[in-house]
PyMOL CGO cylinders between C-alpha atoms (Angstrom):
from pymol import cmd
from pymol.cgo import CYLINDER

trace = [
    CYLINDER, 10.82, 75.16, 64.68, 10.20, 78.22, 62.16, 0.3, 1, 1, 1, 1, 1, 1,
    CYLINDER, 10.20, 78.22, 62.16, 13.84, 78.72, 60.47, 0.3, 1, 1, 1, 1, 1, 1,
    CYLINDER, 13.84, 78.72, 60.47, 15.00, 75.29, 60.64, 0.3, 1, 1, 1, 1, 1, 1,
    CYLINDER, 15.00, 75.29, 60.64, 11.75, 73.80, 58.93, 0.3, 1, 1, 1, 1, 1, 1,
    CYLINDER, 11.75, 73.80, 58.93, 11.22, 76.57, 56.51, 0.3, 1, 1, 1, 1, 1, 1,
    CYLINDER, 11.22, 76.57, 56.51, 14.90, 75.83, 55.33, 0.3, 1, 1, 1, 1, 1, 1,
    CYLINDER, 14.90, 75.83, 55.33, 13.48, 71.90, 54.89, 0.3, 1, 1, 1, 1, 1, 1,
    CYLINDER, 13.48, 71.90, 54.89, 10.65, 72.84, 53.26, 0.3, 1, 1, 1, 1, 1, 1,
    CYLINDER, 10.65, 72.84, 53.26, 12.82, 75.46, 50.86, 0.3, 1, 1, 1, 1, 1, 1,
    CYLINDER, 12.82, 75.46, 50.86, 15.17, 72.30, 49.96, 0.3, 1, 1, 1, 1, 1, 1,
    CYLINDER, 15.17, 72.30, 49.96, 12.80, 69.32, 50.04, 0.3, 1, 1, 1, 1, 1, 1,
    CYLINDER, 12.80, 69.32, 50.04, 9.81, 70.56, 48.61, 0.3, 1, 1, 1, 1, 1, 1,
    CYLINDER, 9.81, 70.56, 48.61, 9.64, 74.13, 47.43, 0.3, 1, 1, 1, 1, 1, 1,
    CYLINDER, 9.64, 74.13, 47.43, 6.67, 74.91, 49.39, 0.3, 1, 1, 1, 1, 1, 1,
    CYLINDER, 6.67, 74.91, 49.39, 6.98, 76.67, 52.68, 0.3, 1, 1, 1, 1, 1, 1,
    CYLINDER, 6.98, 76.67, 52.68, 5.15, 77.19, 56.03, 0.3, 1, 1, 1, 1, 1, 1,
    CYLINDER, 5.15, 77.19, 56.03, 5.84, 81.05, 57.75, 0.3, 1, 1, 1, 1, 1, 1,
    CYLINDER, 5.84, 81.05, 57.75, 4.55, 82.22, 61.26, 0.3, 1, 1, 1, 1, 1, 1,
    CYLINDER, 4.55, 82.22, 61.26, 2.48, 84.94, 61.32, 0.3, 1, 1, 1, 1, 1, 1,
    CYLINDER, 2.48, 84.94, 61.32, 4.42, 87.99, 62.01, 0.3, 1, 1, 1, 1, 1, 1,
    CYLINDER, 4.42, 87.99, 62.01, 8.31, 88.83, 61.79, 0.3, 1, 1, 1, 1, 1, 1,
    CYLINDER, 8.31, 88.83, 61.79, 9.79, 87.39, 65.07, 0.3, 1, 1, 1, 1, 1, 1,
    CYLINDER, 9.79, 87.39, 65.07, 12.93, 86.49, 66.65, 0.3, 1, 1, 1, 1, 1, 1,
    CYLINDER, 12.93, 86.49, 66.65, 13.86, 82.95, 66.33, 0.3, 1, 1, 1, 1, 1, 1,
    CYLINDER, 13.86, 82.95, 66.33, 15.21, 81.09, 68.75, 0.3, 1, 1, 1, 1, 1, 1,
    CYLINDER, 15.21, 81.09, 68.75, 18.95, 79.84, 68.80, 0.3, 1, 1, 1, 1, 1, 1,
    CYLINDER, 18.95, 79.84, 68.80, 17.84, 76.15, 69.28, 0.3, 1, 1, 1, 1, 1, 1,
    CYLINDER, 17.84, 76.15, 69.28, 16.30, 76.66, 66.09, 0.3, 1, 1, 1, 1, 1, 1,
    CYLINDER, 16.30, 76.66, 66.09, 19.22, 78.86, 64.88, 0.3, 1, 1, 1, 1, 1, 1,
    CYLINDER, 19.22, 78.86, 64.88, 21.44, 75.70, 65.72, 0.3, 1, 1, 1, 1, 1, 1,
    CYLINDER, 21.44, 75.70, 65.72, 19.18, 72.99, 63.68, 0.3, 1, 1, 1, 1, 1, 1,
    CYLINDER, 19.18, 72.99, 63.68, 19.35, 75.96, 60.38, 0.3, 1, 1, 1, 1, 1, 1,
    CYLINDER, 19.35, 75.96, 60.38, 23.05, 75.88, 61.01, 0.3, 1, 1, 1, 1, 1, 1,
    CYLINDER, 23.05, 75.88, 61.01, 23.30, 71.56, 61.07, 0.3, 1, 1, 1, 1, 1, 1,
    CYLINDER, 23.30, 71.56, 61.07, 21.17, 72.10, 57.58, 0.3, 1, 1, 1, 1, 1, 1,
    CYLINDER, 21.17, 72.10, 57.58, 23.03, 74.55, 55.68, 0.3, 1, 1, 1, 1, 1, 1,
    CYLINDER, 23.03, 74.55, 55.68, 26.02, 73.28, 56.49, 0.3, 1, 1, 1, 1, 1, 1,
    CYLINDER, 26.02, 73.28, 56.49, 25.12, 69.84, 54.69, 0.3, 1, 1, 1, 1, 1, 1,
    CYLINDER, 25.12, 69.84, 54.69, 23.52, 71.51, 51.99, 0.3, 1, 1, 1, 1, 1, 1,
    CYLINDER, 23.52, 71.51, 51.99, 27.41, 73.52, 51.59, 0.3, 1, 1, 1, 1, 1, 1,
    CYLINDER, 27.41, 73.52, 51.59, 28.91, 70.23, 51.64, 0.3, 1, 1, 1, 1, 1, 1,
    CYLINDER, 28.91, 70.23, 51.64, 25.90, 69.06, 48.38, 0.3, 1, 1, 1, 1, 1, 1,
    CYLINDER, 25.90, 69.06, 48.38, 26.17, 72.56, 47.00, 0.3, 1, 1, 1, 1, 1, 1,
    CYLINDER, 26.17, 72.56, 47.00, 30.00, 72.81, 46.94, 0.3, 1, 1, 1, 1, 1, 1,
    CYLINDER, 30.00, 72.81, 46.94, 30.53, 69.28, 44.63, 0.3, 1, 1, 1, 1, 1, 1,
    CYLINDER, 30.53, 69.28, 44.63, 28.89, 71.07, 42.28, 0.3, 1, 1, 1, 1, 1, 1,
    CYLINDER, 28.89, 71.07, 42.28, 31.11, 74.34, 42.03, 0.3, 1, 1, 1, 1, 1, 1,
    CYLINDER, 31.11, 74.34, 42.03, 33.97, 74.48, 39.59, 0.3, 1, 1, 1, 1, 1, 1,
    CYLINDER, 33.97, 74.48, 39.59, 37.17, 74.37, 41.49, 0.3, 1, 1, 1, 1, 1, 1,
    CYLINDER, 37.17, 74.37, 41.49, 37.60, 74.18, 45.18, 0.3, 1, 1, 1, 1, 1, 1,
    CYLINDER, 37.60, 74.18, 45.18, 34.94, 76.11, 46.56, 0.3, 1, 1, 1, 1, 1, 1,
    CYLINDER, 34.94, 76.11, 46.56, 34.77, 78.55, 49.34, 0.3, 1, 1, 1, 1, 1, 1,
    CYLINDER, 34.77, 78.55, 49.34, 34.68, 76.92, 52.67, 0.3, 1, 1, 1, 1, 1, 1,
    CYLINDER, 34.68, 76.92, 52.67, 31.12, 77.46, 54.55, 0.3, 1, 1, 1, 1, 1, 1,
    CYLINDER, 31.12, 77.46, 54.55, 30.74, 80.77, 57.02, 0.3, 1, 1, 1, 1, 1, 1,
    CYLINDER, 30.74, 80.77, 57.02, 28.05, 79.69, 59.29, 0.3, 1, 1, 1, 1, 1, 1,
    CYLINDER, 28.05, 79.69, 59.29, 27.05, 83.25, 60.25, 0.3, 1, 1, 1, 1, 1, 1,
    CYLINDER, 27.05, 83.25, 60.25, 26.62, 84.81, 56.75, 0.3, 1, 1, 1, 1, 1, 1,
    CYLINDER, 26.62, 84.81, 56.75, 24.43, 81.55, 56.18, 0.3, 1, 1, 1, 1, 1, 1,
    CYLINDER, 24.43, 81.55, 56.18, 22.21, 82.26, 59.14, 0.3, 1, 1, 1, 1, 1, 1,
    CYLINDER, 22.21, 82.26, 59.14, 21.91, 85.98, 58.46, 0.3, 1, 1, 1, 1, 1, 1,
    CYLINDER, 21.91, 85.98, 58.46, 20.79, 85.07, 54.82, 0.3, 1, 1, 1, 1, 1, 1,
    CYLINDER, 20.79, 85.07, 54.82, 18.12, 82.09, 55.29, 0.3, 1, 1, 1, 1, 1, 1,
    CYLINDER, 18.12, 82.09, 55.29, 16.35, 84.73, 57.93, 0.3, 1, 1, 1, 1, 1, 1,
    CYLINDER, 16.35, 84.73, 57.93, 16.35, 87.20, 55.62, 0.3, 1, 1, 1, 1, 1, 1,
    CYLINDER, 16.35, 87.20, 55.62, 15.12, 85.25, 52.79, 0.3, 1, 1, 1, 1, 1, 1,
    CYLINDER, 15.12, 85.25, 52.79, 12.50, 84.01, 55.34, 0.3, 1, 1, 1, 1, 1, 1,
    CYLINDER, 12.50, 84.01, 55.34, 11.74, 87.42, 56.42, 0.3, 1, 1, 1, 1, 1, 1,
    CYLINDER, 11.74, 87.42, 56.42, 11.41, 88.33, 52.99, 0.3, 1, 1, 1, 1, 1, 1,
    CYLINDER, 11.41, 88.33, 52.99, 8.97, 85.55, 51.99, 0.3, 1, 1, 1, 1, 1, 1,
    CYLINDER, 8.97, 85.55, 51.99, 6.73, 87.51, 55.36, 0.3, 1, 1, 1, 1, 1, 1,
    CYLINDER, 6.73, 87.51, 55.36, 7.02, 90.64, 54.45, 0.3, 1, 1, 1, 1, 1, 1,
    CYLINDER, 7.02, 90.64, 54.45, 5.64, 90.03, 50.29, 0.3, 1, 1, 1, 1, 1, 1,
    CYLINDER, 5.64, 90.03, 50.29, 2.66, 88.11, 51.94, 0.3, 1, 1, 1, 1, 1, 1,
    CYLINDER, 2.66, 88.11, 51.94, 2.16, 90.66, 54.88, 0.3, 1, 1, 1, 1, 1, 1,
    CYLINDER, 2.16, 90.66, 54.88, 1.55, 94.19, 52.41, 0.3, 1, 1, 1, 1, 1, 1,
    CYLINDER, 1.55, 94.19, 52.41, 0.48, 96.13, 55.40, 0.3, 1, 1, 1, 1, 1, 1,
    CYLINDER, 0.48, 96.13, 55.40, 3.88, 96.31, 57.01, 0.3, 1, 1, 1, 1, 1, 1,
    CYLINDER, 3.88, 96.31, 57.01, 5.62, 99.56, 56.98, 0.3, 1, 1, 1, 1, 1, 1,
    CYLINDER, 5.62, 99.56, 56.98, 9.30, 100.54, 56.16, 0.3, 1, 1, 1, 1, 1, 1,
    CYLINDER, 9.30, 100.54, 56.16, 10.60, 100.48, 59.81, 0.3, 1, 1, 1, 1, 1, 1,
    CYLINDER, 10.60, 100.48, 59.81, 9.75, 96.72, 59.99, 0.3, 1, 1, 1, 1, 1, 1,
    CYLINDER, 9.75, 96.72, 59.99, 10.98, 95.77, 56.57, 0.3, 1, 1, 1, 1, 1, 1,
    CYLINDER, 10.98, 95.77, 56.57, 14.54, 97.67, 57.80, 0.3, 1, 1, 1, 1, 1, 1,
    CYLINDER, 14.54, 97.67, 57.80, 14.15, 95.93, 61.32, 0.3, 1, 1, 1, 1, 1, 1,
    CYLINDER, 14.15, 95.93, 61.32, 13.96, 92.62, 59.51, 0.3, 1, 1, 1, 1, 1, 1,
    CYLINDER, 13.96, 92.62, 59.51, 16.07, 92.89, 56.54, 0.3, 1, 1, 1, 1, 1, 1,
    CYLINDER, 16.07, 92.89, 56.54, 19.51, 94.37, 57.69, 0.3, 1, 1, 1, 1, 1, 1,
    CYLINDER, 19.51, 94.37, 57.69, 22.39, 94.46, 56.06, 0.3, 1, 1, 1, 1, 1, 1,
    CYLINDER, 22.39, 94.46, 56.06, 25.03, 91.45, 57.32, 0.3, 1, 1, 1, 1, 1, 1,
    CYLINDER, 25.03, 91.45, 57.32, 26.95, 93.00, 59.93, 0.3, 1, 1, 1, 1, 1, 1,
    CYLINDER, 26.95, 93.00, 59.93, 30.34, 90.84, 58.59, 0.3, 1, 1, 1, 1, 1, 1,
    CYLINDER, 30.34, 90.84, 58.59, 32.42, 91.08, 55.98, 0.3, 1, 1, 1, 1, 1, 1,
    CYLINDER, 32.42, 91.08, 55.98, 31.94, 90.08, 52.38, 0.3, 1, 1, 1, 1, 1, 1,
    CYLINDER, 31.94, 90.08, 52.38, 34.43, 87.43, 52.09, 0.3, 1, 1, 1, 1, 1, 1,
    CYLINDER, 34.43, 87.43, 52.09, 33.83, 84.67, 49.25, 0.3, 1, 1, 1, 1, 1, 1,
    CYLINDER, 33.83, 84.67, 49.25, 33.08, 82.46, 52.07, 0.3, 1, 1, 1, 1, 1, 1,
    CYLINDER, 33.08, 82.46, 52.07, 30.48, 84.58, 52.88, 0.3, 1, 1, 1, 1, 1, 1,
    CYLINDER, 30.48, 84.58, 52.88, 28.84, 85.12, 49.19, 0.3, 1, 1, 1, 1, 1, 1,
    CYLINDER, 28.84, 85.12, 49.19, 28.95, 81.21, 48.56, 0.3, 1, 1, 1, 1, 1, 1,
    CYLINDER, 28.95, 81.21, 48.56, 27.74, 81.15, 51.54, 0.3, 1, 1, 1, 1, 1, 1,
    CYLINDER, 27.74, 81.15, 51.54, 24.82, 83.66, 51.42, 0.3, 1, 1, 1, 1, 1, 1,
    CYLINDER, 24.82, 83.66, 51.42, 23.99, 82.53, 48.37, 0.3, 1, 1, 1, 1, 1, 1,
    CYLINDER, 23.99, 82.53, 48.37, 23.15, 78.81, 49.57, 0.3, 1, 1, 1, 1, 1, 1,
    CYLINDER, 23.15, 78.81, 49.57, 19.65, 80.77, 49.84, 0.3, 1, 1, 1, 1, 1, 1,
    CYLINDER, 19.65, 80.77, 49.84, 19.42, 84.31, 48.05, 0.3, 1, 1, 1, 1, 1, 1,
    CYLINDER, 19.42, 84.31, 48.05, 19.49, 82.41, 45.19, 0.3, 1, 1, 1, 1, 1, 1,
    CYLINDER, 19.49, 82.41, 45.19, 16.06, 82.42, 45.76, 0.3, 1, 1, 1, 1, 1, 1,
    CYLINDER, 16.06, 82.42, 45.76, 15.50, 86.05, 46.12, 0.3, 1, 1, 1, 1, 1, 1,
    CYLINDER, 15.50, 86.05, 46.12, 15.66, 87.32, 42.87, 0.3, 1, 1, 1, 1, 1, 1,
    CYLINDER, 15.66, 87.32, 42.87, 12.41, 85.40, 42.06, 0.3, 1, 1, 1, 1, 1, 1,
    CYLINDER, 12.41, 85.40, 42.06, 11.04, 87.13, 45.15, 0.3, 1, 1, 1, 1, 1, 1,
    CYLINDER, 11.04, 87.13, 45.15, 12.36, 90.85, 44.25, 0.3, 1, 1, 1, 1, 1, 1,
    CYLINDER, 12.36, 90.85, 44.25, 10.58, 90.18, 40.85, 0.3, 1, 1, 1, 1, 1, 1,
    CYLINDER, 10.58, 90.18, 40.85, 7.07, 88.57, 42.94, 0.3, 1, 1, 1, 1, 1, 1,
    CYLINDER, 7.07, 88.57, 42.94, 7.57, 92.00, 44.98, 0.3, 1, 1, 1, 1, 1, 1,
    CYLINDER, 7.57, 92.00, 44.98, 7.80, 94.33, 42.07, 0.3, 1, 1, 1, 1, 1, 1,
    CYLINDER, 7.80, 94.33, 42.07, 4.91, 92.70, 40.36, 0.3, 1, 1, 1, 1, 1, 1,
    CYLINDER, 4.91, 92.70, 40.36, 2.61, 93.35, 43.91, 0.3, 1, 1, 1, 1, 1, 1,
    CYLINDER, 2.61, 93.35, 43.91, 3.74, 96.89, 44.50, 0.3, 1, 1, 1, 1, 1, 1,
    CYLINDER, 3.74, 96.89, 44.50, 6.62, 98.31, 42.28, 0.3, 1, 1, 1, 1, 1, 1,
    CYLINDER, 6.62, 98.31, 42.28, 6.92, 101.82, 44.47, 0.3, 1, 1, 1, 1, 1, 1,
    CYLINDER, 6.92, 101.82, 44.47, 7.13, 99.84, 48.20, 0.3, 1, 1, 1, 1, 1, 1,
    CYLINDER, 7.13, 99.84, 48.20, 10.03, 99.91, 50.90, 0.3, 1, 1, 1, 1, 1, 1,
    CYLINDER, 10.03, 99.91, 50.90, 10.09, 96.02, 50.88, 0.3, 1, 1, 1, 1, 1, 1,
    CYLINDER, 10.09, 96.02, 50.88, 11.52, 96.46, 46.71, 0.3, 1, 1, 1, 1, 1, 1,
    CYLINDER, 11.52, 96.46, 46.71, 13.40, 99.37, 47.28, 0.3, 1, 1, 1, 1, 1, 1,
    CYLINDER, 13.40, 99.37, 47.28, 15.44, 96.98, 49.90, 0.3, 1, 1, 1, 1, 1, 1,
    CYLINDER, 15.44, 96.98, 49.90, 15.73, 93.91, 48.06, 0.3, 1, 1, 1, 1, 1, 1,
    CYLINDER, 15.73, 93.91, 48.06, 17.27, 96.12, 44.88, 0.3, 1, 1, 1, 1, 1, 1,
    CYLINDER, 17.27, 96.12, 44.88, 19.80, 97.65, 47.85, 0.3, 1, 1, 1, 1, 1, 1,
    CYLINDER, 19.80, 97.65, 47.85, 20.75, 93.86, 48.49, 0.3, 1, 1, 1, 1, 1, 1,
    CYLINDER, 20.75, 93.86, 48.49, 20.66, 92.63, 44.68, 0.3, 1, 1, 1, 1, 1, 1,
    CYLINDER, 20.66, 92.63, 44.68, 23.25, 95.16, 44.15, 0.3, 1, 1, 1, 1, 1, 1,
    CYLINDER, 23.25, 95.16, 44.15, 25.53, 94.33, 47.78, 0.3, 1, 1, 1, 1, 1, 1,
    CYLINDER, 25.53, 94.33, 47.78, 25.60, 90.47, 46.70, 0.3, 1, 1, 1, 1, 1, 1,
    CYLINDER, 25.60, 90.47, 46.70, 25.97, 90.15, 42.98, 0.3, 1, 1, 1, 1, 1, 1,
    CYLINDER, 25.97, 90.15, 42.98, 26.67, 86.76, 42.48, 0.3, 1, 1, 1, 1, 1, 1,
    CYLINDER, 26.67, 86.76, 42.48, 23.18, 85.74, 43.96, 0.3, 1, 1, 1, 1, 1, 1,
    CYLINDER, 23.18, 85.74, 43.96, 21.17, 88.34, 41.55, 0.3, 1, 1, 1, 1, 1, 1,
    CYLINDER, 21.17, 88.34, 41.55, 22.68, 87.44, 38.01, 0.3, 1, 1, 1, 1, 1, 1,
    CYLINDER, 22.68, 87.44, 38.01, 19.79, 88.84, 35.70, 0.3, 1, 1, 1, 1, 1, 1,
    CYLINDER, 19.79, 88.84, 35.70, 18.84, 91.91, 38.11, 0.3, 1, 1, 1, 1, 1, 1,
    CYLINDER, 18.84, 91.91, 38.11, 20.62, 95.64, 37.11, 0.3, 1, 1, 1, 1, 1, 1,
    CYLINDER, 20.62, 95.64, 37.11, 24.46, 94.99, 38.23, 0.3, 1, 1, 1, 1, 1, 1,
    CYLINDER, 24.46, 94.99, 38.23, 26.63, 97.60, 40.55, 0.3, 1, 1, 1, 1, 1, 1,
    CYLINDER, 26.63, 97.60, 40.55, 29.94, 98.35, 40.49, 0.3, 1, 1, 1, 1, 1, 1,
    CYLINDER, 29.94, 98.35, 40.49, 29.78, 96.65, 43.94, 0.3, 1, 1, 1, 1, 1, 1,
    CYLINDER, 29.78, 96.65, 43.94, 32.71, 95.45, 46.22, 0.3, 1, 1, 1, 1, 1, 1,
    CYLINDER, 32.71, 95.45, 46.22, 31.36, 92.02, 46.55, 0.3, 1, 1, 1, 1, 1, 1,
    CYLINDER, 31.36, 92.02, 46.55, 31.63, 91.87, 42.88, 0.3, 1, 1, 1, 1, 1, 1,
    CYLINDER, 31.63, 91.87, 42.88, 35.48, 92.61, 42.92, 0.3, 1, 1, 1, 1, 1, 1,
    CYLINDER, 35.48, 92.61, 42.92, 35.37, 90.31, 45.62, 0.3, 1, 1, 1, 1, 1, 1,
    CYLINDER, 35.37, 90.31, 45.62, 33.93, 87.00, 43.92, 0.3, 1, 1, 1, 1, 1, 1,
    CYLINDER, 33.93, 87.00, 43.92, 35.95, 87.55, 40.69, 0.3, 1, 1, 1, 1, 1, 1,
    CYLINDER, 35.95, 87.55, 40.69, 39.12, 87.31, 42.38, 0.3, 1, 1, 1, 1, 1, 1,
    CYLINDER, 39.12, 87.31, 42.38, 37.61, 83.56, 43.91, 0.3, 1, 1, 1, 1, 1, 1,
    CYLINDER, 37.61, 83.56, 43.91, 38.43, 81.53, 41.08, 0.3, 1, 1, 1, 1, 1, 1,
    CYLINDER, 38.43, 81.53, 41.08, 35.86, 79.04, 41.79, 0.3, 1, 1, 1, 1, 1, 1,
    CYLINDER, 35.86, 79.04, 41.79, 32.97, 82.21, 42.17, 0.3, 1, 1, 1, 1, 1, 1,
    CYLINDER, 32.97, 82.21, 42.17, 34.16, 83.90, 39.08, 0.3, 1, 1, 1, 1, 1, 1,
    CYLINDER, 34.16, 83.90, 39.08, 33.48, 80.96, 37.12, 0.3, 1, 1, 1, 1, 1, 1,
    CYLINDER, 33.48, 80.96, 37.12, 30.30, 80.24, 38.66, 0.3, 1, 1, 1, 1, 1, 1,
    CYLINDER, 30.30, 80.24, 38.66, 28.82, 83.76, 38.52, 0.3, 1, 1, 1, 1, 1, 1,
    CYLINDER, 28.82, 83.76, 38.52, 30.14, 83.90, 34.42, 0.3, 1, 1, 1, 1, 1, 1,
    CYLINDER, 30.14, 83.90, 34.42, 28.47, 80.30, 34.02, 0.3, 1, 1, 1, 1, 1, 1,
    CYLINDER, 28.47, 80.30, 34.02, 25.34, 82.04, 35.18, 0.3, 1, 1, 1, 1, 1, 1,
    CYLINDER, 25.34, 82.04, 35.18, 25.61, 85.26, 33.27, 0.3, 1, 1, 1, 1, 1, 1,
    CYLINDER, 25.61, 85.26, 33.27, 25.88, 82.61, 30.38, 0.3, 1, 1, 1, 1, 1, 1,
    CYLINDER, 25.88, 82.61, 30.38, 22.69, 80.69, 31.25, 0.3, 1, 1, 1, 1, 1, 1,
    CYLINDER, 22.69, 80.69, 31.25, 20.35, 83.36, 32.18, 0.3, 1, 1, 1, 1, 1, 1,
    CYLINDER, 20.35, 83.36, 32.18, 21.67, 85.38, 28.66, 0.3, 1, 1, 1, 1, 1, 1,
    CYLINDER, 21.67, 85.38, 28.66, 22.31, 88.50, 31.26, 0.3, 1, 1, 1, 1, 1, 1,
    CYLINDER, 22.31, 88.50, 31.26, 23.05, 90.94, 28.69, 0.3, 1, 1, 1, 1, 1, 1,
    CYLINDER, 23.05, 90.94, 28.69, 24.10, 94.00, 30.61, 0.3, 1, 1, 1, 1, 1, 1,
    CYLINDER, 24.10, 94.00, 30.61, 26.46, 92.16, 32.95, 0.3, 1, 1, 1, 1, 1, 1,
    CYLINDER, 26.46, 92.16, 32.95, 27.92, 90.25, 29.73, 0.3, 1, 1, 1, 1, 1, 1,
    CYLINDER, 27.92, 90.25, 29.73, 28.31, 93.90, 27.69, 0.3, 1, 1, 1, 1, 1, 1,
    CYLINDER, 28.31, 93.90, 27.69, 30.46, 95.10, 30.90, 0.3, 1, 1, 1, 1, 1, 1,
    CYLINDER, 30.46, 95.10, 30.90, 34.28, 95.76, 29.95, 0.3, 1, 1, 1, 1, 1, 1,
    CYLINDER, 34.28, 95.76, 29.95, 35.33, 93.69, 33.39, 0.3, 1, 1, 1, 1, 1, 1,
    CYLINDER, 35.33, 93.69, 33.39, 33.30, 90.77, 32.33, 0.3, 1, 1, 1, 1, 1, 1,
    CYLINDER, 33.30, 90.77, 32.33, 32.80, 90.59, 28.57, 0.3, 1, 1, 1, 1, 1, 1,
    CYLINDER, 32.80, 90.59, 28.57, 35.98, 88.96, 28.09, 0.3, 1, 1, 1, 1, 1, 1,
    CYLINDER, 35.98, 88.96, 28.09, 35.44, 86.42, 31.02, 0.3, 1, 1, 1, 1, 1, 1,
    CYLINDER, 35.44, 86.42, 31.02, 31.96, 85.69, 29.25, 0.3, 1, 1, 1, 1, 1, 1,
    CYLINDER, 31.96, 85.69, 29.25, 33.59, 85.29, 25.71, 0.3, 1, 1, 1, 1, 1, 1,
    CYLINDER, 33.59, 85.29, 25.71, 36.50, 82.87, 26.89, 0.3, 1, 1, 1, 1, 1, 1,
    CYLINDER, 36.50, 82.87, 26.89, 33.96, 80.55, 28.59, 0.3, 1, 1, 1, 1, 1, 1,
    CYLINDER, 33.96, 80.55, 28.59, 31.80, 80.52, 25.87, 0.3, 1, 1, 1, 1, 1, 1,
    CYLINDER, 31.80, 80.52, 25.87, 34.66, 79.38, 23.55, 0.3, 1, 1, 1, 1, 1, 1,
    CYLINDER, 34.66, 79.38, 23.55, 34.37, 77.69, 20.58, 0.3, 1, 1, 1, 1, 1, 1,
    CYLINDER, 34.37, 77.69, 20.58, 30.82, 77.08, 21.47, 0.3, 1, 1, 1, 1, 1, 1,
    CYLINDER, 30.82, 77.08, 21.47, 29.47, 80.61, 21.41, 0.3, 1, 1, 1, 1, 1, 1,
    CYLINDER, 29.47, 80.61, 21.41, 26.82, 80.28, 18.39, 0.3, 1, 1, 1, 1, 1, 1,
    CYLINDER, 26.82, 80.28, 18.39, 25.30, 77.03, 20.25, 0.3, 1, 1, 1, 1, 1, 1,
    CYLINDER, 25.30, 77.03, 20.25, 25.55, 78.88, 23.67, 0.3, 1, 1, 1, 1, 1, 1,
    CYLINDER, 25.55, 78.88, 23.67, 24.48, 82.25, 23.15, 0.3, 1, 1, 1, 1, 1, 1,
    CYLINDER, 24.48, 82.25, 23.15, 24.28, 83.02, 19.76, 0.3, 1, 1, 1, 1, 1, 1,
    CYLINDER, 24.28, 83.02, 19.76, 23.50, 86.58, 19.88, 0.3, 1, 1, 1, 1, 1, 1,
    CYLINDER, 23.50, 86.58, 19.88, 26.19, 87.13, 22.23, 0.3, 1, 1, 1, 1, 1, 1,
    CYLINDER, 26.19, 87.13, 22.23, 28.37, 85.32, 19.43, 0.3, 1, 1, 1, 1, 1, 1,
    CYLINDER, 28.37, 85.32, 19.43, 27.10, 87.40, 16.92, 0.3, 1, 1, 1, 1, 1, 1,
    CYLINDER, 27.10, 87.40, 16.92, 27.30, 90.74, 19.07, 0.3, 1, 1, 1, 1, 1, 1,
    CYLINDER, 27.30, 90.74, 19.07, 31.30, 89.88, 19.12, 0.3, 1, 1, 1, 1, 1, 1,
    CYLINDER, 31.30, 89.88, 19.12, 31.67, 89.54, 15.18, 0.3, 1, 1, 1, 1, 1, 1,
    CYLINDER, 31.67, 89.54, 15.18, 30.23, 92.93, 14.65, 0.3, 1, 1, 1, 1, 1, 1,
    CYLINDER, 30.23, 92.93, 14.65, 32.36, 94.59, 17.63, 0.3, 1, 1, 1, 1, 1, 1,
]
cmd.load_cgo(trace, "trace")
């Protein structure tokens, strides 16, 4: 089964198998994805700081099709812009934080894919999407221009997300998110007392501001 073994290979191994072309998958296969993410929520979420968000099985459908659509469409150049909006559409629900922690079980593995993409062809409809998405679901893109996005208000107000998505600002040293008014004080407090070890141009940034 396409989705279902992709999604092993994604978590087991790093190295995936794609059909050919873009094509619908079928729900049997749909079902096995489902069985899969929802174990790797249950792995994912011990991890998290706080409680986090409980699992939204059809955001994490929608998103591990996409990302495999996604892998397709970088390999397969010759496709035009009507497939890549045919394959990549927007999530028809709404952006809870169950659905960001959710999504983000896999597009945290698209911003290594928008960056592949940009590399191949800079100008194409296939980059020009993936930046639409970086900027609807901030939390998986940390390190990627930011938006004043609703899914951004969205996750800060998730106690568990907010810390999550700062934790990564931290890591990946994501300057412009960390100079924004909302979030510079988030970023400071977390870094604490441990700011110069951290991030020590972020430390040093403060002193002179």
């Amino acid at each position: 089964m396409l989705l279902s073994g992709f999604l092993d290979d994604l978590l087991n191994t790093g190295a995936v198998t794609l059909g050919g072309q873009p094509v619908p998958f079928e729900p049997a296969d749909q079902a096995a994805a489902e069985v899969r993410l929802r174990a790797r929520h249950a792995e994912d979420a011990l991890e998290m700081p706080y409680v986090a968000p409980a699992f939204n099985a059809p955001a994490a459908l929608w998103a591990v099709e996409y990302l495999y659509h996604t892998v397709q469409l970088t390999l397969l150049r010759e496709l035009d812009e009507t497939v890549v909006a045919q394959c990549l559409a927007d999530f028809p629900g709404e952006t809870t934080p169950e659905a960001i922690y959710s999504v983000d079980l896999t597009f945290r593995y698209l911003p290594d894919l928008l960056r592949l993409a940009k590399g191949l062809a800079p100008g194409d409809a296939l980059v020009a999407r993936l930046l639409v998405t970086a900027r609807q679901w901030p939390f998986s893109f940390v390190g990627t221009p930011p938006d004043a996005a609703e899914a951004e208000a969205v996750l800060l107000a998730h106690p568990a997300l907010r810390q999550a998505y700062i934790d990564r600002i931290i890591g990946l040293q994501d300057w412009v998110r960390a100079a924004r008014p909302h979030l510079a004080p988030l970023v400071q407090a977390a870094l604490g007392a441990h700011a110069a070890t951290l991030w020590p141009d972020f430390a040093a940034f403060n002193l002179l501001t």
